[in-house]
N, C-alpha and C positions, 0 to 999 in steps of 0.2 A: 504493500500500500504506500503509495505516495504521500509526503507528508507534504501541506502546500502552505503558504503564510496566514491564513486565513484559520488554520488549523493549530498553528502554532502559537499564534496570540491568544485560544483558548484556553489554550495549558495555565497560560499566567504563573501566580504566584505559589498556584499547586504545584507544578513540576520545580521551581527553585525550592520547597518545603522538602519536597522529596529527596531532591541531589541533597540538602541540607542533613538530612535523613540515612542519606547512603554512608554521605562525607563519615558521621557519628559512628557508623558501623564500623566505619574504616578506621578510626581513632580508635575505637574500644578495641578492634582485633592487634594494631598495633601494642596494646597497650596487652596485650595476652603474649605476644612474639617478646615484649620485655621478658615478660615473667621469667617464660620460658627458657630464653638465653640467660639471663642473672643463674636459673637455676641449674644451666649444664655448664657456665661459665665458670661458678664458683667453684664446686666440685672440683673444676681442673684447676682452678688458682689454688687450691686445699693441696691437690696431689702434686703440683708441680713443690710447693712449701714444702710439704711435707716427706719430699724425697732428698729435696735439696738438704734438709734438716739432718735425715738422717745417713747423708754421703759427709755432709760436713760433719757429722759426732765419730764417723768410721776415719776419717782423715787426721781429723784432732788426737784421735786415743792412741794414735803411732801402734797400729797395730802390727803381730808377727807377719814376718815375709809371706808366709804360706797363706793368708788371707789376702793379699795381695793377686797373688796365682789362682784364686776363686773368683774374686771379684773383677780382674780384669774379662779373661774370658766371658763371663758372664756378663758385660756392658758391651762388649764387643759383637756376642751373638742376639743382644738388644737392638743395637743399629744396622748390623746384617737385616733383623727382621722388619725395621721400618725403612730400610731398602726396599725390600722386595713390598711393602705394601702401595709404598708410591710409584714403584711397577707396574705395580698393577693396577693403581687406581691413580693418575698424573694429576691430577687434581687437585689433589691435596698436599704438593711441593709446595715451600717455600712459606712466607708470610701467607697468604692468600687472597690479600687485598687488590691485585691484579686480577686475581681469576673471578674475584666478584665485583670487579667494577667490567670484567666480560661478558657475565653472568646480568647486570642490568643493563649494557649496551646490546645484548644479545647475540654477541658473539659464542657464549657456551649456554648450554644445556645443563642443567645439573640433573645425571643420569643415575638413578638408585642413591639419591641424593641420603637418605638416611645411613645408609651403607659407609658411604662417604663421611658422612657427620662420624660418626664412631671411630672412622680409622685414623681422621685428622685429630681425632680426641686422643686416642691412646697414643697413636705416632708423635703426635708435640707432645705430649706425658713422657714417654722414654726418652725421647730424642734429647730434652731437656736434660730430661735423670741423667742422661749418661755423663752430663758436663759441658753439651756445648755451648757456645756460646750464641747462643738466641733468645727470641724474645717471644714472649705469651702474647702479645695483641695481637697478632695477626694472626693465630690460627683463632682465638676468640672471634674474630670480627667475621672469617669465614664460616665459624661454624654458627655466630646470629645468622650469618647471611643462607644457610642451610635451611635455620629455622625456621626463617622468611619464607623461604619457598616451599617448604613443605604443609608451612600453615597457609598457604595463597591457595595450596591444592585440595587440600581438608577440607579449608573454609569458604570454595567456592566463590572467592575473590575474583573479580571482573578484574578481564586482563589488561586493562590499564593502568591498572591500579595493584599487579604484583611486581613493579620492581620499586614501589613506595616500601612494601613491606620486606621486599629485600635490603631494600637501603635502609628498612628502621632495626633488621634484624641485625644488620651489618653495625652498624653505627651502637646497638645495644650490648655489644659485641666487646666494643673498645669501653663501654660506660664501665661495664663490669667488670674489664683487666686492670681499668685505673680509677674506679669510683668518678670517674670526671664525665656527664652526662650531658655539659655544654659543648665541652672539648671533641664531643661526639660526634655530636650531631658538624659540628663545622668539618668535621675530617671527612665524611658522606658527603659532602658539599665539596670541599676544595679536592681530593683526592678519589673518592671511588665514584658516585653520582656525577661529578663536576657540574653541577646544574642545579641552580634554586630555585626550584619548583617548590611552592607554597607546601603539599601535601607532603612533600618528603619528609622539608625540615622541619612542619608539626608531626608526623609520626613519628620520626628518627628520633624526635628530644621527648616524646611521650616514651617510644620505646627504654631511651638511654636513660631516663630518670628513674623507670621502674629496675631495669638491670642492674646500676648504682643503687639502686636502694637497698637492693637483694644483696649486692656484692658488699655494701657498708655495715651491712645488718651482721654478716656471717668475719668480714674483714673489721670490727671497730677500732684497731687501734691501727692509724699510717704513720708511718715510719717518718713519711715525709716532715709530720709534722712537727718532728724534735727539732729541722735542722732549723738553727739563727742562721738572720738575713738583715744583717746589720748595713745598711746604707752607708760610704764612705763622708767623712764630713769636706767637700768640696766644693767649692765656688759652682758658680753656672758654667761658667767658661770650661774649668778646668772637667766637670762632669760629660758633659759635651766631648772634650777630648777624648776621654775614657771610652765612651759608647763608640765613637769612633773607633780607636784601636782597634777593639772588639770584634768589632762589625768586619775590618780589614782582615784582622790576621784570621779570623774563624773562615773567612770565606774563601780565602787564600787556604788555610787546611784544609776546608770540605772539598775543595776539588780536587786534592790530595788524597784524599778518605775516599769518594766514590770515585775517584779512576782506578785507583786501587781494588777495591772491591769490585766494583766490574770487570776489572782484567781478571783477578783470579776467579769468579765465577766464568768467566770464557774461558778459562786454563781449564779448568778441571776437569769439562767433558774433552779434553783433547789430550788428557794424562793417560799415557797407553800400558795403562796400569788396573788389573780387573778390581770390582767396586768394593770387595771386601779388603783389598790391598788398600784402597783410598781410604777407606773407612778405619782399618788401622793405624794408618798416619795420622789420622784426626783425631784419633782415640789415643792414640801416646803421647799429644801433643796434649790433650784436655788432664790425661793422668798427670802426665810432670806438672800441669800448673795447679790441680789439685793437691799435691804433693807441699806444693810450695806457697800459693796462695786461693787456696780453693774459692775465696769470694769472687773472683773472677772468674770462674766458672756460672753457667748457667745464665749468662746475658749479662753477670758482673752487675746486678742493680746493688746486691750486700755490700759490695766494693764502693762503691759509687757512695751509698747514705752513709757507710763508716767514712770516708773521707769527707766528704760535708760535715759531719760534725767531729772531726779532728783533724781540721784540714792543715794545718802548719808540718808538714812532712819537708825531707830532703827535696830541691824540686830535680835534682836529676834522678830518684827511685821512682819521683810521681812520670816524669815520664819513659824510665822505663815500663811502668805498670801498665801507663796507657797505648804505649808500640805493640805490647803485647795483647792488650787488649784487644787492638785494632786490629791485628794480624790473626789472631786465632779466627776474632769474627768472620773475617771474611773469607776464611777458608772454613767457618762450621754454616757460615751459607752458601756458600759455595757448592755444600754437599748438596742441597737441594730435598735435604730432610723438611719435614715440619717446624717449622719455627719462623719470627715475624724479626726485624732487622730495627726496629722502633725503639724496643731499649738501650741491645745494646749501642745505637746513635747515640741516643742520648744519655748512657754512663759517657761515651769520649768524647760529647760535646762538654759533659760536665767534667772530666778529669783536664782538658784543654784547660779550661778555664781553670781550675785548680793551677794549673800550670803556668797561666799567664799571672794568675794571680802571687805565686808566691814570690815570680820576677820583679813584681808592681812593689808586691811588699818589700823587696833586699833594698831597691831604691827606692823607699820612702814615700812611694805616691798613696799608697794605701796602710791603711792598716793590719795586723795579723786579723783580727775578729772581721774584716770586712769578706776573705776570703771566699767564704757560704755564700756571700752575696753575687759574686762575680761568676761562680759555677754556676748557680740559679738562671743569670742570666745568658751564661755562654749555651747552656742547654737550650736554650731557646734557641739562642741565634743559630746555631748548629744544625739543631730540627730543621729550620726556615732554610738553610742553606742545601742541605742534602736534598729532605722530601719535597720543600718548597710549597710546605702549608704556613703559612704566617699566624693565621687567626686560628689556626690545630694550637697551635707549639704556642702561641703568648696565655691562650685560656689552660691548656693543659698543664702549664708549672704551675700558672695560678690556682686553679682548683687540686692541685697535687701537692701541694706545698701548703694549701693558705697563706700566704704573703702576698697582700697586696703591694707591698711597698718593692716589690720584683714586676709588677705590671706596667705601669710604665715606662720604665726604664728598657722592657722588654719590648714593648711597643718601637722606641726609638733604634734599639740595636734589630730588633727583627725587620723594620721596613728597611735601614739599611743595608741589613746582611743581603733581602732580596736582592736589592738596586746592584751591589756589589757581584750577587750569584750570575746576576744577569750579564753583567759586564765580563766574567773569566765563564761566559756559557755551560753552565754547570747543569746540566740537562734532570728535573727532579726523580729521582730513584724509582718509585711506583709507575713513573711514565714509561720508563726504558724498558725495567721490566717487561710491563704491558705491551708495547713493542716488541720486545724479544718473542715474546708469547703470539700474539697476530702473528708474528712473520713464520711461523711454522706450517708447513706443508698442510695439515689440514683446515686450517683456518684462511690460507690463501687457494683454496679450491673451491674454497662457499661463493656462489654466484649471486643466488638473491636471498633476501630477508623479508622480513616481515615486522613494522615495529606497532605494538599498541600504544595509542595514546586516550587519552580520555577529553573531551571538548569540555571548559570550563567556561562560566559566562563572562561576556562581555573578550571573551579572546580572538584569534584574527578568523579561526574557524565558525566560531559563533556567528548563524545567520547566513555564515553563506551558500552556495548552490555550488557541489560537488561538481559538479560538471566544468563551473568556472572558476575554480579554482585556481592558483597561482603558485604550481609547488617547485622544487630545485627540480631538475634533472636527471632521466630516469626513474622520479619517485611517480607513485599512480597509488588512489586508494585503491585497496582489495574490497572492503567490506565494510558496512557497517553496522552494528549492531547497537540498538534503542531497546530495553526493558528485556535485555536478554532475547531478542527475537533479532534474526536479521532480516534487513532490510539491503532494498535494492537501493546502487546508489544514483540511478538516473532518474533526474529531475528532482532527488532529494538535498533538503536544507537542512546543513547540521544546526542540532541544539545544542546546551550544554547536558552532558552525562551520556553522552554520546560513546561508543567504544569505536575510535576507528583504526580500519588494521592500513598501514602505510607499507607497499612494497617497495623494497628501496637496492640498490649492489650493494651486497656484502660489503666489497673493499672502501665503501662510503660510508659504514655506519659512526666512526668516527667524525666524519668531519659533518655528517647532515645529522646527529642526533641532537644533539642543542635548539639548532633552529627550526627541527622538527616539532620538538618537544615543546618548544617558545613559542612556534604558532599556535597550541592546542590550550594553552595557559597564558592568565593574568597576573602581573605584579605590581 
């Protein structure tokens, strides 16, 4: 049936009650995808603790040799086994925050997605235990993003509206590894979404508030929140300086840090060495720094808050600790286990600044007590510098820390360290990735797609005749469907709550999703 304007003026204020209506549904399921994730989240924030705990009382009590000769094998045939699981299942490589910002561009499918949820749970559980050096938010953020779509298919969610609740499961993902449920939702936004679509970032911060709430409820005491953040006492001018430095030399290291890291994850697959041999070498290399500084192990955050609150150390042991740091990581992502690259950035964006800071301190520009304060903030600039989220990295110390008086200050070093990233082309982390991942053989053989969006009112779709439309190139609607019925699309006028399906070339979903999705929505 044709809908015609005459017809459509009838609807009136009933059919906006109803989208009003739908919208509510879509917030309250959001807000069930929190639950949800807080509560497969926590559990692995519990087991990853919980193992770390008890590898660091085995390491501390100097035990005999021959326990040694038990537990190594036995961490070795651990990573053997979350080898073969990411064999099997590719998916579940790495942080995960690429394959779910793939996953809402719809480049992948999440296939036996539950399957998947569980292997990424235990695979970043041992992969951790064993010692390496990774980070818990990114396989959290993939396994909300799981969540997401598994409750989109349960819950008979209109399919314009499942990769909202992928990006709120995703985004609930990160609330719950850092208790930070602002900090959340803006990393969905700058990094996996890149798109502020109204619905997302209210589901996302509906989702990410209930997941922090879960994760705060069962986590009450942060660590972060011992460390002093003593402000240095300095003029305007001379303060300015400072954040300058900062801004220079972190961004000047971060191109250091991710060329490095990039290189040896392209080295690894080209080491013609079989994967339990590779797996070896990374496991010797995590035991000796067990051996000798086990808090560097496991993404090095133990590291990281013992030096914040005792930060006046030698500064040439602070940066051996931190080389080391830097080097392990990127050879235990390199392996292309389960685990997310987010912490340990930000322990060496925080040991840098330790570093810079205790040089500041020999010459007298700062004080010893001011040093918390300079890590605080180099963690930020660092963040911004690598991943190249600004507004992630300035809310996430501040809600991670409670110190406001690191927020502005973070503000001025973060918009600089950008301007700086920008000018030494520092390409952001999650992008390349993401790239690396498109540019594989079966992701450059998909020819067409199909993307859903949903028509909201008063947007460029709104009102007008499918037929004369004005869309980029190659794109054609397929379909449309109104109150779950489809409808023909000739001679129809979209309304808002519209489900339309956009076919579009594969090798264009990146560059036409944005302005796809911006003509179907108001801001």
């Amino acid at each position: 049936m044709d809908w015609k304007i005459s017809d459509l003026k009838k609807l009136g204020k009933w059919r906006i009650l109803k989208l009003k209506l739908i919208d509510a549904r879509l917030y309250f399921v959001s807000i069930f995808v929190g639950l949800l994730t807080g509560m497969v989240a926590v559990p692995y924030r519990y087991l990853l603790q919980l193992f770390f705990d008890s590898r660091k009382a085995f390491f501390d009590s100097n035990p005999h040799w021959y326990l040694h000769l038990l537990l190594f094998p036995l961490l070795w045939g651990v990573l053997l086994f979350v080898a073969w699981l990411v064999k099997k299942m590719p998916l579940i490589t790495g942080g995960g925050i690429p394959q779910t910002r793939g996953v809402i561009n719809g480049r992948i499918t999440y296939k036996n997605p539950l399957l998947q949820l569980i292997a990424k749970f235990f695979g970043g559980v041992m992969a951790l235990s064993a010692g390496l050096s990774l980070g818990r938010e990114g396989p959290c953020v993939q396994i909300g993003s799981y969540i997401g779509n598994l409750v989109s298919k349960w819950g008979r969610v209109l399919s314009g509206e499942r990769k909202q609740l992928l990006a709120a499961g995703a985004g609930a993902g990160l609330a719950a590894a850092f208790a930070a449920p602002l900090a959340s939702s803006l990393l969905v936004i700058e990094s996996i979404e890149r798109f502020d679509a109204p619905k997302t970032a209210i589901t996302t911060l509906l989702a990410g508030v209930v997941a922090g709430g879960v994760a705060g409820f069962f986590f009450p005491v942060n660590p972060y929140f011992k460390i002093d953040a003593i402000a240095p006492s300095l003029p305007m001018l001379e303060q300015f300086k400072l954040f300058l430095l900062l801004a220079v030399v972190i961004s000047v290291f971060a191109k250091l840090y991710s060329t490095f890291t990039l290189w040896s994850k392209q080295m690894y697959p080209r080491l013609k060495q079989p994967v339990y041999i590779k797996l070896l070498y990374l496991l010797i290399m995590a035991y000796v720094i067990s051996l000798t500084e086990i808090n560097l192990t496991g993404g090095g955050e133990q590291f990281l808050i013992a030096q914040a609150m005792d930060s006046y150390k030698p500064v040439l042991w602070v940066t051996a600790m931190m080389m080391i740091h830097l080097v392990f990581t990127a050879f235990s992502f390199s392996s292309g286990l389960p685990g997310g690259n987010f912490i340990p950035t930000l322990v060496t964006g925080g040991l840098f600044g330790q570093v810079v800071a205790l040089l500041l301190v020999s010459h007298g520009f700062i004080g010893q007590e001011n040093i918390s304060y300079i890590m605080l903030i180099s963690m930020v600039g660092f963040l911004v510098a690598v991943v190249r989220t600004p507004l992630t990295g300035i809310v996430l110390i501040t809600e991670m820390t409670g110190h406001l008086d690191v927020f502005y200050p973070s503000i001025i070093v973060g918009g600089l360290t950008y301007y700086f990233t920008e000018l030494l082309q520092i390409k952001p982390f999650n992008v390349v990735l993401y790239d690396e991942m498109i540019s594989m053989p079966q992701y450059r053989e998909q020819q067409r797609y199909s993307l859903a969006v949903e028509i909201m009112y008063g947007s460029y779709f709104d009102g007008k005749l499918v037929d004369k439309l004005t869309l980029p190139e190659h794109c054609i609607i397929k379909s449309v469907r109104r109150d779950r019925k489809s409808l023909s699309t000739q001679g129809l006028i979209l309304i808002p709550g519209d489900q339309v399906e956009i076919e579009i070339d594969a090798q264009d979903i990146e560059k036409l999703y944005e302005p796809l999705v911006s003509m179907a929505n108001i801001y």
